[in-house]
C-alpha positions as CSV (number, residue, x, y, z in Angstrom):
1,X,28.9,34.4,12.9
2,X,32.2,35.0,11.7
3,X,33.0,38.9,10.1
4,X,35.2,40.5,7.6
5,X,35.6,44.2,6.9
6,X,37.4,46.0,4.0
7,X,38.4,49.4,3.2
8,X,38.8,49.7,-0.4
9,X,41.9,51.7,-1.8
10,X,42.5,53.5,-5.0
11,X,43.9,50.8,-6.8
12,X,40.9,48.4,-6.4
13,X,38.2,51.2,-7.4
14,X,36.1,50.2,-10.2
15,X,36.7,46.8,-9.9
16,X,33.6,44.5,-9.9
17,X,33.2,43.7,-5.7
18,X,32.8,40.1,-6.6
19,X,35.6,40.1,-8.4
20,X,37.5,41.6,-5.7
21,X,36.2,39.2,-3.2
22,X,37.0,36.7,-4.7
23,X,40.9,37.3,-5.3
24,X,40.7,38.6,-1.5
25,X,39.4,35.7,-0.3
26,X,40.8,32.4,-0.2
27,X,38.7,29.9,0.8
28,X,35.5,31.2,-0.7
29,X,34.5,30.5,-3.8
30,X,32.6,33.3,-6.5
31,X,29.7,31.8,-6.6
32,X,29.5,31.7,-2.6
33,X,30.0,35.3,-2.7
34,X,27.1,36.2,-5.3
35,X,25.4,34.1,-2.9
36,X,25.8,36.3,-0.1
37,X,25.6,39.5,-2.1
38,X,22.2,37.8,-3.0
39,X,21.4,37.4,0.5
40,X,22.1,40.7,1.6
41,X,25.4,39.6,4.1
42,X,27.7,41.5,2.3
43,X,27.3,45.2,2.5
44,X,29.2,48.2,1.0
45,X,29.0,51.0,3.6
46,X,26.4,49.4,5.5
47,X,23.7,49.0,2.5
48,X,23.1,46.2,0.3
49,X,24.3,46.3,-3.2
50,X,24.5,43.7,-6.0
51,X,27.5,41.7,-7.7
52,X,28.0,44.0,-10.3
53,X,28.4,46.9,-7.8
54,X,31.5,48.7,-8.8
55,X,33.8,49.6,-5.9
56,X,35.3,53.3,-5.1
57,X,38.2,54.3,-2.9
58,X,37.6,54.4,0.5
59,X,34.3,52.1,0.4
60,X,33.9,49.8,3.6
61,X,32.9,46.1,2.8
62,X,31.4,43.9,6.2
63,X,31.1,40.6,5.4
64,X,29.0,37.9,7.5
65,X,29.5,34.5,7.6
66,X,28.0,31.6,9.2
67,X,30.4,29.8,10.7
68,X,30.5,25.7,9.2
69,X,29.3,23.5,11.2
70,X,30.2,19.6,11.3
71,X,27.2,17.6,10.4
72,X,27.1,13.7,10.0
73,X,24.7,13.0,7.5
74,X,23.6,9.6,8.1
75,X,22.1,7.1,5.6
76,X,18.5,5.9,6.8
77,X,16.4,3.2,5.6
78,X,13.9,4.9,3.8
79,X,11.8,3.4,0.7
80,X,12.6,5.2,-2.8
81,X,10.4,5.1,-5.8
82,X,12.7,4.2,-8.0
83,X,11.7,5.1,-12.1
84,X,14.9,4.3,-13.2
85,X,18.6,3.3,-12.5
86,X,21.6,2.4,-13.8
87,X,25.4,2.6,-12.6
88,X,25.6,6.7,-13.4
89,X,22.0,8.1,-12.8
90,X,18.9,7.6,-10.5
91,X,15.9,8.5,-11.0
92,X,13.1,8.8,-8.1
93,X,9.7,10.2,-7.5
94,X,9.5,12.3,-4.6
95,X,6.7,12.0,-2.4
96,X,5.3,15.7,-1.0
97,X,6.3,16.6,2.2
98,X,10.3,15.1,1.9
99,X,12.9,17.6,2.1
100,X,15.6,17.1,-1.1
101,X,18.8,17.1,1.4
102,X,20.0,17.9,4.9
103,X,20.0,21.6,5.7
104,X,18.9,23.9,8.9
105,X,16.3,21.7,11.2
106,X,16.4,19.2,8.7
107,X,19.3,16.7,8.7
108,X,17.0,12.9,8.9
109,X,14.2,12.0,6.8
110,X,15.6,14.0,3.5
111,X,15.6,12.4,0.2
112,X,19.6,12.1,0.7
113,X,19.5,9.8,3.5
114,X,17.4,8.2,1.5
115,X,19.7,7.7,-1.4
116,X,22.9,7.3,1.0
117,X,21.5,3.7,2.3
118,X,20.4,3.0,-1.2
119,X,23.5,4.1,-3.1
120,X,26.1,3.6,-0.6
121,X,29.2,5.6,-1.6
122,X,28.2,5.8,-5.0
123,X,26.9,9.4,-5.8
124,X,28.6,11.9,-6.9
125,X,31.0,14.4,-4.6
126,X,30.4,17.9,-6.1
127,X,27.9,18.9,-4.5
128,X,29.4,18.8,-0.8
129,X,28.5,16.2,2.1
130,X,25.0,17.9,2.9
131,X,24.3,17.1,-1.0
132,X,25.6,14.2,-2.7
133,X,24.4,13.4,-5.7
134,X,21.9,16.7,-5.7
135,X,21.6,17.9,-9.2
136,X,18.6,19.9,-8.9
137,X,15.9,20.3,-6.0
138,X,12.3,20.3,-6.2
139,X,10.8,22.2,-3.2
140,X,9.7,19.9,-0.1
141,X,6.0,20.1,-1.0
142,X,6.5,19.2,-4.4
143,X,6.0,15.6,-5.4
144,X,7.9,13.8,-8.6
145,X,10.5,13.3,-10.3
146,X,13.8,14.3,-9.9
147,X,17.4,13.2,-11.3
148,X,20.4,12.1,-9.0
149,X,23.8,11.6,-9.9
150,X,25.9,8.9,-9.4
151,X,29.5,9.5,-9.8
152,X,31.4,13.2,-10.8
153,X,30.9,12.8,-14.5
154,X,27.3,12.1,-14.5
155,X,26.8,15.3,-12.3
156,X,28.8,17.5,-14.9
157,X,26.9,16.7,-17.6
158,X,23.4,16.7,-16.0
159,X,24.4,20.2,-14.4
160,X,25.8,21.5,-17.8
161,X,22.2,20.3,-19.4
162,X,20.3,21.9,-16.7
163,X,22.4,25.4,-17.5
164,X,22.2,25.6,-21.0
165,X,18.0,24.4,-20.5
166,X,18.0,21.1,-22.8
167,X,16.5,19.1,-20.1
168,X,13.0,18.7,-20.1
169,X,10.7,19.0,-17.4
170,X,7.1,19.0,-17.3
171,X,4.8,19.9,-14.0
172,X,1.2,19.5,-13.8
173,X,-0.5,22.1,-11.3
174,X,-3.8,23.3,-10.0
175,X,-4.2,26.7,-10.0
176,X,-6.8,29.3,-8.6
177,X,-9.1,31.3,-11.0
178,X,-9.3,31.2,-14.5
179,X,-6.8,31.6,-17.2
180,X,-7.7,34.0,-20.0
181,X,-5.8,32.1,-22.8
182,X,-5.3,28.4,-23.1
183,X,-1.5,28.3,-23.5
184,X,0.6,31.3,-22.7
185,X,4.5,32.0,-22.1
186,X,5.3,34.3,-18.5
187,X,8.8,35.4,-19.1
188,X,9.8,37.6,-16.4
189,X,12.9,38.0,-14.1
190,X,13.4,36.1,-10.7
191,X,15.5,37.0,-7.8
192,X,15.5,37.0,-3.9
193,X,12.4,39.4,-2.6
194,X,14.1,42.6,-1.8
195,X,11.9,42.7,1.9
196,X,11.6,38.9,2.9
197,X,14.6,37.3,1.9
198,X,13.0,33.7,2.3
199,X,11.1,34.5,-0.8
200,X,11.7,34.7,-4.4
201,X,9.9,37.6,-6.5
202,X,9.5,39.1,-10.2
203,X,12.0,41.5,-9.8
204,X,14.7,43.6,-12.2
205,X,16.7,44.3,-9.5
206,X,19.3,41.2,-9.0
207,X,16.6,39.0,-11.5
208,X,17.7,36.6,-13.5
209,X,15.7,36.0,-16.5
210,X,13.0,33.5,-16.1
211,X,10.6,31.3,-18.4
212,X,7.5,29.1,-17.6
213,X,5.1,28.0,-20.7
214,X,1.3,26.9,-19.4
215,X,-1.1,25.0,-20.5
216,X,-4.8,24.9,-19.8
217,X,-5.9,21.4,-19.7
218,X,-9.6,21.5,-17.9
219,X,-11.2,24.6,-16.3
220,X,-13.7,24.4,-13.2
221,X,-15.5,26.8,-11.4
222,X,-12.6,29.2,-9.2
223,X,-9.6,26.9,-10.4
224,X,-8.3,25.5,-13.5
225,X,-5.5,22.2,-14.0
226,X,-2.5,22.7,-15.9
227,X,0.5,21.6,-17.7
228,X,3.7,23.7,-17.3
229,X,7.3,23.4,-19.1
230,X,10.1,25.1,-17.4
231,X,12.2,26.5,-20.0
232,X,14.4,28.1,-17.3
233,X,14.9,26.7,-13.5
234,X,14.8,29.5,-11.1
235,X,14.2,29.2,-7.1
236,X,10.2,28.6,-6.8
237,X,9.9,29.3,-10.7
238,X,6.4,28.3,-11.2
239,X,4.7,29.1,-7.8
240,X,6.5,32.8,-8.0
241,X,5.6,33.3,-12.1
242,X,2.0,31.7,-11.6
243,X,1.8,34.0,-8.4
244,X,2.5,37.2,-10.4
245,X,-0.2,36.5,-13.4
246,X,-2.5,36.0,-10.6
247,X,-3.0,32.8,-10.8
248,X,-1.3,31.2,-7.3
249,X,-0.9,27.0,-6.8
250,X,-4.3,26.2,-5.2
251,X,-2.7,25.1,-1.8
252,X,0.3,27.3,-1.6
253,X,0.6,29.8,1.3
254,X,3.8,31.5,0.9
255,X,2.8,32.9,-2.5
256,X,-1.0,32.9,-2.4
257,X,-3.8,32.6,-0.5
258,X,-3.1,31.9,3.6
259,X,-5.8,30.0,4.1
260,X,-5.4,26.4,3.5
261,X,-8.7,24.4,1.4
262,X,-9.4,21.1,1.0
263,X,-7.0,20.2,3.7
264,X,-3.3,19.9,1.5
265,X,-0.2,19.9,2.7
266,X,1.1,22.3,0.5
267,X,1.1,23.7,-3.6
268,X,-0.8,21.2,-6.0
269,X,2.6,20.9,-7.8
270,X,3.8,17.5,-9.5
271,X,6.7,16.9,-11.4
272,X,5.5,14.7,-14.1
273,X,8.2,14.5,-17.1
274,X,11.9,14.3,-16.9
275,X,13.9,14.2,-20.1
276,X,17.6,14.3,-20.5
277,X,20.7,13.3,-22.5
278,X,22.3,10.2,-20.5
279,X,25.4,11.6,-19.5
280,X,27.5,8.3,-20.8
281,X,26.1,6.7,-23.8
282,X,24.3,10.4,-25.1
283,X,21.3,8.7,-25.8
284,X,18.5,10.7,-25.0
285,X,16.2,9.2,-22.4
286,X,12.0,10.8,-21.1
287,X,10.2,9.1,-18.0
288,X,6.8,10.0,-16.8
289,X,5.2,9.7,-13.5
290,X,1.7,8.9,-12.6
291,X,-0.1,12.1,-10.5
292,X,-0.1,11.0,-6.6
293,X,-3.5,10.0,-4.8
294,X,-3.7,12.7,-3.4
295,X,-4.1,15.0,-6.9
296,X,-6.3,12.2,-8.2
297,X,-8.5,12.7,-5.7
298,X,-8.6,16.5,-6.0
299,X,-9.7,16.4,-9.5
300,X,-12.2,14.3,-9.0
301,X,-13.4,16.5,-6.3
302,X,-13.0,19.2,-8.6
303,X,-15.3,17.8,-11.2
């Protein structure tokens, strides 16, 4: 762990720190900074503050950062479901229980070695080596579908889309208890959970604003099945927002109940619908994936 102190002088009060980090410091870009701010490794006289805190003379920044380390990402021979490709885009469906891409105590068996023996050295750079081609994660437990870039380009204007919310994306989720209203909109601000910072939470402070619309498709006895629409895409959006109305993913134990039923490997969460703009020829393009087995099955169950 590498650290960095600063004592701030009169002619850098009331700037915004992130701003001043960011002209202080070279090789580290703003949005690694927020990041860090996020995760509380950036403190201003030994307390956590937020991006927009507003330095004053004589405040002392320490800054901790994880030293890089080298990692060779190899490709790997793994099967894809494939639901579309072409020379700038691919689209897969993720199978629960694969990691996205390489990061701590995961660096085989991800979704990117996956794609690095299919795709060779054709996916996009912009991302870093630990994600090429990464446009947008779903969360390991997650099945479906997910986009992947090809080449630079591709990944602009897939990451632009997923900023300004005109891609569509559809889930389909079993939740516990009831819902009192057949469709419904939870708009409510996500951020980092201000005591475990491997969580995500409602939260004002360092939120940003979030939006998941529901809808009921069949109720049963202590659960009900539903489709959701992200309107916004937020760390663990729809298990945090579903969480909150008290309604947690039936199978998800970091924001619900511990205990685990029906033997799942994790939140009843699939990602069924992916709709986008093709990034070369504009034309706007939707693909659908079936529910895995393993939802099937827990439906029928559930009947």
């Amino acid at each position: 762990m590498q650290q960095l102190n600063f004592k701030i002088l009169k002619q850098d009060e009331d700037k915004r720190i992130d701003s001043f980090l960011n002209s202080s410091l070279e090789d580290i870009s703003r949005s690694r900074i927020q990041k860090l701010i996020e995760d509380n490794e950036i403190l201003v006289n030994n307390k956590p503050i937020n991006k927009n805190y507003k330095l004053k003379e004589n405040d002392t920044i320490l800054i901790n950062i994880e030293e890089p380390k080298e990692i060779n990402i190899l490709p790997e021979n793994i099967h894809l479901n494939i639901v579309y490709e072409d020379n700038d885009v691919i689209l897969i469906n993720k199978p629960q229980n694969m990691v996205v891409h390489p990061a701590n105590g995961h660096y085989s068996g991800t979704l990117v070695n996956a794609l690095m023996y299919h795709c060779k050295d054709n996916l996009s750079g912009i991302n870093g080596v630990m994600r090429p081609g990464i446009v947008h994660r779903i969360d390991k437990d997650t099945s479906g579908i997910l986009i992947v870039a090809k080449n630079d380009k591709a990944h602009q204007s897939l990451a632009s889309q997923l900023e300004n919310h005109s891609m569509t994306r559809v889930y389909y989720a079993i939740v516990y208890n009831n819902l009192k209203n057949d469709t419904g909109t939870i708009d409510a601000p996500i951020g980092r959970h201000p005591i475990d910072r491997k969580k995500m939470a409602v939260t004002d402070k360092n939120g940003k604003r979030a939006v998941t619309h529901y809808e009921v498709l069949k109720r049963f006895k202590k659960y009900t099945f539903i489709k959701l629409k992200l309107e916004t895409g937020r760390t663990h959006q729809i298990r945090v927002h579903m969480s909150y109305i008290g309604n947690p993913l039936l199978g998800d134990t970091v924001y619900g109940k511990e205990k685990q039923p029906f033997k799942l490997l994790g939140q009843v969460l699939h990602a069924k619908v992916l709709g986008f703009i093709h990034p070369i020829t504009n034309e706007y393009m939707e693909f659908e994936t079936e529910l895995p087995q393993y939802f099937k099955e827990l439906l029928n169950k559930l009947q």
